[in-house]
ZADO-1210 file (C-alpha; in nm, 4 decimals, padded with zeros to 6 digits):
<atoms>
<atom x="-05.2951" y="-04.8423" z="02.6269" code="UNK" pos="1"/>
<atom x="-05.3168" y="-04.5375" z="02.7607" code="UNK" pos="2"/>
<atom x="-05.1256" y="-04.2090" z="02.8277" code="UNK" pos="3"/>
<atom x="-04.8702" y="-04.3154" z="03.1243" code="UNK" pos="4"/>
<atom x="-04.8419" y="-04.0495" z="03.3751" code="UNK" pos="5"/>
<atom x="-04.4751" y="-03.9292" z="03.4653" code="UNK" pos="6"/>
<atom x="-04.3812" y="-03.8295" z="03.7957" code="UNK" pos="7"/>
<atom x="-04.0621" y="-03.5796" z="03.8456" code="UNK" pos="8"/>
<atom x="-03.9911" y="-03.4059" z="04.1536" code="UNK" pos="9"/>
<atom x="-03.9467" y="-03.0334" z="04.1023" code="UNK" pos="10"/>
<atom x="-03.5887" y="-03.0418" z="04.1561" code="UNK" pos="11"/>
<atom x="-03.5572" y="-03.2637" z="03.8242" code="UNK" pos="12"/>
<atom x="-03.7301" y="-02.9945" z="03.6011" code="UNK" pos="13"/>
<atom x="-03.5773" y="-02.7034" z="03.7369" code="UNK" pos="14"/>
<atom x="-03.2134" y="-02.8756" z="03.7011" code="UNK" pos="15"/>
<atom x="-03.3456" y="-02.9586" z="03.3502" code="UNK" pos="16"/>
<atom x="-03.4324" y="-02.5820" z="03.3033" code="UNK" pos="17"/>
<atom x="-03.1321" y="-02.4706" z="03.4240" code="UNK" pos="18"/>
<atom x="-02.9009" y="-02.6887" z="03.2158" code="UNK" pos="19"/>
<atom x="-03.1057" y="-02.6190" z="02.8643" code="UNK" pos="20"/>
<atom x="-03.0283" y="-02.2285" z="03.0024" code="UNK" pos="21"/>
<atom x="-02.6967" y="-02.2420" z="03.0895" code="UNK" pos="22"/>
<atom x="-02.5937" y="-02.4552" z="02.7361" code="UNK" pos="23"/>
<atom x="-02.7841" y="-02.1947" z="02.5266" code="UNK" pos="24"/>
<atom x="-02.6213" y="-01.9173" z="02.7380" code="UNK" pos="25"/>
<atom x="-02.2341" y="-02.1015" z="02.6533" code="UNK" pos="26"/>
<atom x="-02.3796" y="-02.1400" z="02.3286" code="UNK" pos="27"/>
<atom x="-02.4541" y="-01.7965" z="02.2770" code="UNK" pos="28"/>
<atom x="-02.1664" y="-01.6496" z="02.4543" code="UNK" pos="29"/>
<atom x="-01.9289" y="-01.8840" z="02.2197" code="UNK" pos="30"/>
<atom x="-02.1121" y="-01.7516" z="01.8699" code="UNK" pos="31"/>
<atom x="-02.0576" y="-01.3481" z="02.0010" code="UNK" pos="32"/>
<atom x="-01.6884" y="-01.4215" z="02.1022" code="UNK" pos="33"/>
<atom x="-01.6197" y="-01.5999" z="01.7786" code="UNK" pos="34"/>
<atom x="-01.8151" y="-01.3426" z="01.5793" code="UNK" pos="35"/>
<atom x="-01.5837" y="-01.0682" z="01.7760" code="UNK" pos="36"/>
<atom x="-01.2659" y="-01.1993" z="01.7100" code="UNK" pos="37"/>
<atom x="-01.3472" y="-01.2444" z="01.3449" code="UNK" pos="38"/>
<atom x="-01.4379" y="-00.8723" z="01.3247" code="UNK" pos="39"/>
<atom x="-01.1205" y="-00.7512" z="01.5168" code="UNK" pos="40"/>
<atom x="-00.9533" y="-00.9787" z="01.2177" code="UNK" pos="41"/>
<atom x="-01.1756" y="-00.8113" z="00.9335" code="UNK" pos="42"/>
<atom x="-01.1050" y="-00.4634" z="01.1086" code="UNK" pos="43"/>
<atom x="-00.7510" y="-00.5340" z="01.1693" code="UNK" pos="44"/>
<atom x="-00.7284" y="-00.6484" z="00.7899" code="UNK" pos="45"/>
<atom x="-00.9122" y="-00.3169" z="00.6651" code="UNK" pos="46"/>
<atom x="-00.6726" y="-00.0988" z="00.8753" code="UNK" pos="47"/>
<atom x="-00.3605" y="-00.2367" z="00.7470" code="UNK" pos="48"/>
<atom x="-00.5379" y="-00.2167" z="00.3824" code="UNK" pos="49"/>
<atom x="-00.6031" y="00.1518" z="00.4445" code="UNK" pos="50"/>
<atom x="-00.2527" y="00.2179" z="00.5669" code="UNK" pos="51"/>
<atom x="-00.1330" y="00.0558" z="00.2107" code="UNK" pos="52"/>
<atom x="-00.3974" y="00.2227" z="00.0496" code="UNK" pos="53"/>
<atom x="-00.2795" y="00.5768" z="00.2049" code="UNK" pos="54"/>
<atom x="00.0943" y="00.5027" z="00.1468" code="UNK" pos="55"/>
<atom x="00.0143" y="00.4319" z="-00.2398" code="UNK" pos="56"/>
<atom x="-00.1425" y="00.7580" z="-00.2724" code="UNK" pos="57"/>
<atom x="00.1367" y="00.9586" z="-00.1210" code="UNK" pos="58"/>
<atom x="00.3633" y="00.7130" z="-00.3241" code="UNK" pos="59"/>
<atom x="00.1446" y="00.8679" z="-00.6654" code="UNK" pos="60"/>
<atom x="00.2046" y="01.2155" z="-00.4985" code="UNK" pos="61"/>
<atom x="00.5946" y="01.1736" z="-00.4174" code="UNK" pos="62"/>
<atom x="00.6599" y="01.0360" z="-00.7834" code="UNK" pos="63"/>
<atom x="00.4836" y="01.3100" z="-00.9588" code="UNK" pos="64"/>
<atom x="00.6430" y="01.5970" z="-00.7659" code="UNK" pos="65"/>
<atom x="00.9884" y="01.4093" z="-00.8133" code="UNK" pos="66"/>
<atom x="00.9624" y="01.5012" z="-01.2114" code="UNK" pos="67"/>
<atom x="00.8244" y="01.8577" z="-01.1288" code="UNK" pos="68"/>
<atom x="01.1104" y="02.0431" z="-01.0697" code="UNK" pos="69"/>
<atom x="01.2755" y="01.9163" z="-01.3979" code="UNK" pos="70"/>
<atom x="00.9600" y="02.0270" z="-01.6097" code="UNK" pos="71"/>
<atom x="00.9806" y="02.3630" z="-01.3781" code="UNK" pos="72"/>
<atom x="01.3112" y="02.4719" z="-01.4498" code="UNK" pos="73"/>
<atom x="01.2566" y="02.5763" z="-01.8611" code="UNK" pos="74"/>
<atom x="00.9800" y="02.8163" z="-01.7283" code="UNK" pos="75"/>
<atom x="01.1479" y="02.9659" z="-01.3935" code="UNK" pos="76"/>
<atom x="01.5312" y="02.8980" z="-01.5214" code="UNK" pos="77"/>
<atom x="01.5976" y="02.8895" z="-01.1343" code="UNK" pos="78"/>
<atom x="01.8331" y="02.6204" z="-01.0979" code="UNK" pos="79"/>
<atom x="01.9362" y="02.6314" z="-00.7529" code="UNK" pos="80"/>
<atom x="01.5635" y="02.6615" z="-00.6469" code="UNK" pos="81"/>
<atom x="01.5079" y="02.3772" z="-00.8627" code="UNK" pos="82"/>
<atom x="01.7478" y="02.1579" z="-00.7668" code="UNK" pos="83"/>
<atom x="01.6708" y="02.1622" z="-00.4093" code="UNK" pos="84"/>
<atom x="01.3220" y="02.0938" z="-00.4496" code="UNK" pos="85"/>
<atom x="01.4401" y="01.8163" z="-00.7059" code="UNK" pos="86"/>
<atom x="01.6719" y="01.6921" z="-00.4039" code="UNK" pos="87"/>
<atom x="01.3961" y="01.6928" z="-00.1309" code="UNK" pos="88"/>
<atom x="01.1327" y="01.5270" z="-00.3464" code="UNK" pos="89"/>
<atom x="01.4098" y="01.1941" z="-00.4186" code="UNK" pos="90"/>
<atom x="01.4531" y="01.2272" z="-00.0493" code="UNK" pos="91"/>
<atom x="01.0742" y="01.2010" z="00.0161" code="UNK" pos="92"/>
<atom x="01.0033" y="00.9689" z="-00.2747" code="UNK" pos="93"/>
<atom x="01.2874" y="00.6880" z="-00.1568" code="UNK" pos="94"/>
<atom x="01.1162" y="00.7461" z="00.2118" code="UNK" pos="95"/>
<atom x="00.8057" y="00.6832" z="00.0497" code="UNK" pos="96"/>
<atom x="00.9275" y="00.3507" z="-00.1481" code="UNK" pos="97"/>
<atom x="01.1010" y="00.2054" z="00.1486" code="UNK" pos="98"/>
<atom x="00.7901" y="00.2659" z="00.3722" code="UNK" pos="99"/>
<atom x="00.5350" y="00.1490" z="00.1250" code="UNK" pos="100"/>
<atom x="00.7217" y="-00.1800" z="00.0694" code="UNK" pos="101"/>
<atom x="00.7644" y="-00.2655" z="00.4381" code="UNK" pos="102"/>
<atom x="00.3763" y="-00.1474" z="00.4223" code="UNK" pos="103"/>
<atom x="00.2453" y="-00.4336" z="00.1890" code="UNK" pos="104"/>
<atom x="00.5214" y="-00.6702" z="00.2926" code="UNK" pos="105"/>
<atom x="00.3469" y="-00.7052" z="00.5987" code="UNK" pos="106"/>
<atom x="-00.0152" y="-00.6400" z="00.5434" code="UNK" pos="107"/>
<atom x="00.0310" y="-00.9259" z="00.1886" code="UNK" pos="108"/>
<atom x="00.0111" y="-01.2729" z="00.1765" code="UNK" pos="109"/>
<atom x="00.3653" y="-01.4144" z="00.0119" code="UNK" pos="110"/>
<atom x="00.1546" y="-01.4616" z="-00.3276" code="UNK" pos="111"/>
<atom x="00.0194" y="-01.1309" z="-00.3386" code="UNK" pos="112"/>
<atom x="00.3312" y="-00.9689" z="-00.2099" code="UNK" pos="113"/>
<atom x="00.5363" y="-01.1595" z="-00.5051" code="UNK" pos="114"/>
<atom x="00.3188" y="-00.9957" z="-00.7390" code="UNK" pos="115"/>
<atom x="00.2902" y="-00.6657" z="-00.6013" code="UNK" pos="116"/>
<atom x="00.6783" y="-00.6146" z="-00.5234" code="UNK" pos="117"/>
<atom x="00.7683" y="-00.6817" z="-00.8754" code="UNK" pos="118"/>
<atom x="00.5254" y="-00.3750" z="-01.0019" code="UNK" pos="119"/>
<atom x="00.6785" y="-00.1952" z="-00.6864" code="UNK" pos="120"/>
<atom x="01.0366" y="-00.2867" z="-00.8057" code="UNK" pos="121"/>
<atom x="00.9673" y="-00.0991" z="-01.1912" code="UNK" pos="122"/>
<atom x="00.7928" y="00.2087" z="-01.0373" code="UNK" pos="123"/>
<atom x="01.0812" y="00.2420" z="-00.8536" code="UNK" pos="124"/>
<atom x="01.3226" y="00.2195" z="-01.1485" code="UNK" pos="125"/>
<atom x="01.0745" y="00.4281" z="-01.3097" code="UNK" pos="126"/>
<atom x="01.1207" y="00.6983" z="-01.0479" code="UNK" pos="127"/>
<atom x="01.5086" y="00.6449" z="-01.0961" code="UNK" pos="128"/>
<atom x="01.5041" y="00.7105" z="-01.4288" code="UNK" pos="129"/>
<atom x="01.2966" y="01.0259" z="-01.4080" code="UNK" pos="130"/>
<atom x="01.5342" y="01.1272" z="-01.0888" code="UNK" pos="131"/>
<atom x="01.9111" y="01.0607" z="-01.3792" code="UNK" pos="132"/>
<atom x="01.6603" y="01.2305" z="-01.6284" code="UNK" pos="133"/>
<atom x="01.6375" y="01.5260" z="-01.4268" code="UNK" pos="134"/>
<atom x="01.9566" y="01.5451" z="-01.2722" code="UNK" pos="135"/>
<atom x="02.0962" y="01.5359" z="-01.6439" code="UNK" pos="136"/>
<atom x="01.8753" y="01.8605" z="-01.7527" code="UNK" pos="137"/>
<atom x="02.0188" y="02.0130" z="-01.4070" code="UNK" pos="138"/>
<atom x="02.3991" y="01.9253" z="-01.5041" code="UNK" pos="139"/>
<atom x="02.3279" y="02.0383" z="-01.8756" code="UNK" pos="140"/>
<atom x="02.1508" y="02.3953" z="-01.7729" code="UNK" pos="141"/>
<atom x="02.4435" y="02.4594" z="-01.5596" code="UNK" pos="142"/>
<atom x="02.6774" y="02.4096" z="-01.8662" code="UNK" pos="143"/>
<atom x="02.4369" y="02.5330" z="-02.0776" code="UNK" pos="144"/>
<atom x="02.4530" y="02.2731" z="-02.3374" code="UNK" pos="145"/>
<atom x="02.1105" y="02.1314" z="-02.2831" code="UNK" pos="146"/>
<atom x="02.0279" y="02.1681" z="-02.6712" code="UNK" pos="147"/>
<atom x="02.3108" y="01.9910" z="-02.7754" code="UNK" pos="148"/>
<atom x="02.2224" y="01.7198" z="-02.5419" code="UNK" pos="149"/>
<atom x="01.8644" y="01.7155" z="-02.6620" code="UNK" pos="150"/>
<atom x="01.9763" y="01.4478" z="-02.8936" code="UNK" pos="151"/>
<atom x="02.1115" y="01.1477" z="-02.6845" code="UNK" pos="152"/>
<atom x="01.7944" y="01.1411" z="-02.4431" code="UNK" pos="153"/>
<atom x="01.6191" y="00.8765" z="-02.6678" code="UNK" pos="154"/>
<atom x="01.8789" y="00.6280" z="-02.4825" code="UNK" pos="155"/>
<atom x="01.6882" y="00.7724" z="-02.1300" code="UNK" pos="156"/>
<atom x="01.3212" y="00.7792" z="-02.2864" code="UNK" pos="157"/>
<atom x="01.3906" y="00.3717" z="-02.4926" code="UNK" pos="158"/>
<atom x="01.3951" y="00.2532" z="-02.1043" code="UNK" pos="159"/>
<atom x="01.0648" y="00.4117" z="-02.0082" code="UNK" pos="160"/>
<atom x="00.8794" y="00.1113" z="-02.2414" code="UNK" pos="161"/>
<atom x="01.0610" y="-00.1754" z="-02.0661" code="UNK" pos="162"/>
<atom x="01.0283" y="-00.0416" z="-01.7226" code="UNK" pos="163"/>
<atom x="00.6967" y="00.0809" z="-01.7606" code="UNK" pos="164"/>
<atom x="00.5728" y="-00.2380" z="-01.9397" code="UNK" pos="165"/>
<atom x="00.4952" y="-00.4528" z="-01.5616" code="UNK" pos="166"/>
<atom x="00.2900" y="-00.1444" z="-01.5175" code="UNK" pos="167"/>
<atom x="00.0560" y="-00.1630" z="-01.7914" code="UNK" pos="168"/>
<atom x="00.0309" y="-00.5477" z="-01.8296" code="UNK" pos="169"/>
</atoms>
């Protein structure tokens, strides 16, 4: 038995040709767009990451300048100067909370976003307390009793522990 000789016309192998081209072509065309669309997804992802990631660190920023002015005032004894910058920082730092949690509210999954809204939820009573702790040495260097109240702000500094506790765990 030999080798059996096959006959095509040339119109046969160049359709052939053209149709092995043309499905590697789709095929190759399908792999790039799929490939694209996954990195807008991935790029898309990292962006909204990096907006969370920049509102955080301004978050960090707002929160320590909110308890600046009340450490301030015992050296400069400015308490008009102090007070306003006191008063713009708790404007910036509940501008920063509400903007950070619609931030991660939509860039999180609802597991992640259960999570991270509950360690949101005691900075921000953290940054409350600080705000009443300050606005109490304000109120007690304008009647100048600030030493007498010296004495009741372990009630202020036994919440620090239990709000501060989510933070740490």
């Amino acid at each position: 038995m030999g080798i059996k000789k096959i006959k095509h016309s040339i119109f046969e192998v160049f359709f052939a040709i053209v149709t092995v081209n043309v499905l590697s072509f789709l095929t190759i065309f399908l792999v790039i767009h799929l490939g694209a669309e996954r990195l807008e997804v991935v790029a898309s992802k990292g962006q909204e990451v990096n907006k969370a990631l920049t509102g955080l660190i301004k978050f960090e920023s707002s929160i320590g300048d909110l308890n600046g002015p009340g450490n301030d005032i015992f050296e400069s004894k400015n308490i008009d100067f102090e007070e306003a910058r006191f008063q713009n920082y708790k404007r910036r730092f509940a501008s920063e909370v509400s903007e950070l949690h619609h931030t991660l509210r939509k860039s999180l999954d609802l597991e992640d976003w259960n999570r991270v809204s509950k360690t949101l939820d005691s900075i921000q009573l953290y940054g409350e307390i600080v705000a009443t702790m300050t606005n109490d040495i304000f109120t007690n260097f304008r009647k100048k009793t600030f030493l007498r109240r010296q004495k009741a702000w372990p009630k202020w500094i036994g919440l620090m522990p239990k709000c501060a506790g989510p933070l740490l765990s």
